[in-house]
C-alpha positions as CSV (number, residue, x, y, z in Angstrom):
1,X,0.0,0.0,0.0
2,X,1.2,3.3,-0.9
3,X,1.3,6.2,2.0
4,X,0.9,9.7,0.5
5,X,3.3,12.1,2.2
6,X,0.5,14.7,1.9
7,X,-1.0,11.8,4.5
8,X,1.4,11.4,6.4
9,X,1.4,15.6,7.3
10,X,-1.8,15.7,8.2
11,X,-1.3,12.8,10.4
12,X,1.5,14.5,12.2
13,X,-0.5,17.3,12.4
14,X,-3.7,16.0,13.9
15,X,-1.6,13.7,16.6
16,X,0.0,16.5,17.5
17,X,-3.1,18.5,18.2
18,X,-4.6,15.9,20.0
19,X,-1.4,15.8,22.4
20,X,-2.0,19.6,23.0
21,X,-3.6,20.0,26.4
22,X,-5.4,16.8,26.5
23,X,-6.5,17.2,22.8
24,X,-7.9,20.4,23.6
25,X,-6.4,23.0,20.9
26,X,-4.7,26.2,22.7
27,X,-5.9,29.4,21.5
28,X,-2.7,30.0,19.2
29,X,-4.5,30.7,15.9
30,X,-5.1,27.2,15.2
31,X,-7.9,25.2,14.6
32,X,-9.2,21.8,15.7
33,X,-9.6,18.9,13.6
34,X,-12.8,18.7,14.4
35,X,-13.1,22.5,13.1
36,X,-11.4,21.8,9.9
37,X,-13.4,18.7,8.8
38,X,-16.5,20.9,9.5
39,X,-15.5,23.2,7.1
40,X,-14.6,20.7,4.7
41,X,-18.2,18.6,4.6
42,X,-19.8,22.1,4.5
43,X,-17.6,23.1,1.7
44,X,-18.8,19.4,-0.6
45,X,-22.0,19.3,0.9
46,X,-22.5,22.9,-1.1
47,X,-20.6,22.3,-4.4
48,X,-23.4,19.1,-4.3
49,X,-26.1,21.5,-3.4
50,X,-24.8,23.6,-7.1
51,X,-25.1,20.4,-8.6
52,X,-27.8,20.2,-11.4
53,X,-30.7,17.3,-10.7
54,X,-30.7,16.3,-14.1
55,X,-27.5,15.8,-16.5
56,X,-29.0,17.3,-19.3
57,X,-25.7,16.2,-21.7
58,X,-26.6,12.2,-20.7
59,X,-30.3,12.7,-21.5
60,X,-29.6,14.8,-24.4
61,X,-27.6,12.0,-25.7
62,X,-29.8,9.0,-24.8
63,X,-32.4,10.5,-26.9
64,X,-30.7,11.0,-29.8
65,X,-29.5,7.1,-29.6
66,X,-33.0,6.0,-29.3
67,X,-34.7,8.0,-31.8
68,X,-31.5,7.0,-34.4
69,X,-32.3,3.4,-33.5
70,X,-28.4,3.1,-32.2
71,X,-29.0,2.7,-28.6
72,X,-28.7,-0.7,-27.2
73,X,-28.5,-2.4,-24.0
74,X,-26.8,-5.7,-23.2
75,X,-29.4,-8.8,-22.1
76,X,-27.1,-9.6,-19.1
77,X,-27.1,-6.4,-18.0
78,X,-30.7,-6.3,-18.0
79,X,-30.7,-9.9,-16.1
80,X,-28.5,-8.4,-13.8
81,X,-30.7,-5.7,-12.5
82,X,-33.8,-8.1,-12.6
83,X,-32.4,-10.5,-10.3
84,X,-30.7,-7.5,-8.5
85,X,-34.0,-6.3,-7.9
86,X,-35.7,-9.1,-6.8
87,X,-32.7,-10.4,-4.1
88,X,-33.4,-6.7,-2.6
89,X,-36.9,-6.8,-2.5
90,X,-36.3,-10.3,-0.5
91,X,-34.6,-8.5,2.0
């Protein structure tokens, strides 16, 4: 398995925080983990948010593959998602 050294930082960094004070973060202009992955899920949760609801582009191009008569979908594909479907509705 490959470590990242970009990892490996942040590792450093967070253990070290935690060793601060009991893993309470002293008022030196630094924030907490905690803090920063806040931030961060706020920060994807909103470029998600931006996101449109429908990708026009597929659609666009589905269409034009049925009406040509080029679109086609594979049998065992379809299999798949029928039996899929019925295992989950089992459960």
């Amino acid at each position: 398995m490959r470590i990242d050294d970009k990892l490996i930082a942040n590792y450093n960094k967070v253990d070290s925080l935690k060793k601060e004070d009991n893993g309470k973060v002293k008022s030196e202009n630094k924030e907490s983990p905690s803090v920063v992955a806040k931030y961060e899920v706020s920060s994807i949760t909103d470029k998600i948010k931006k996101l449109p609801d429908v990708r026009q582009d597929k659609v666009d191009q589905l269409r034009n593959q049925i009406e040509s008569g080029t679109y086609s979908v594979s049998g065992r594909k379809v299999a798949e998602k029928i039996v899929g479907a019925a295992i989950d509705n089992l459960f």
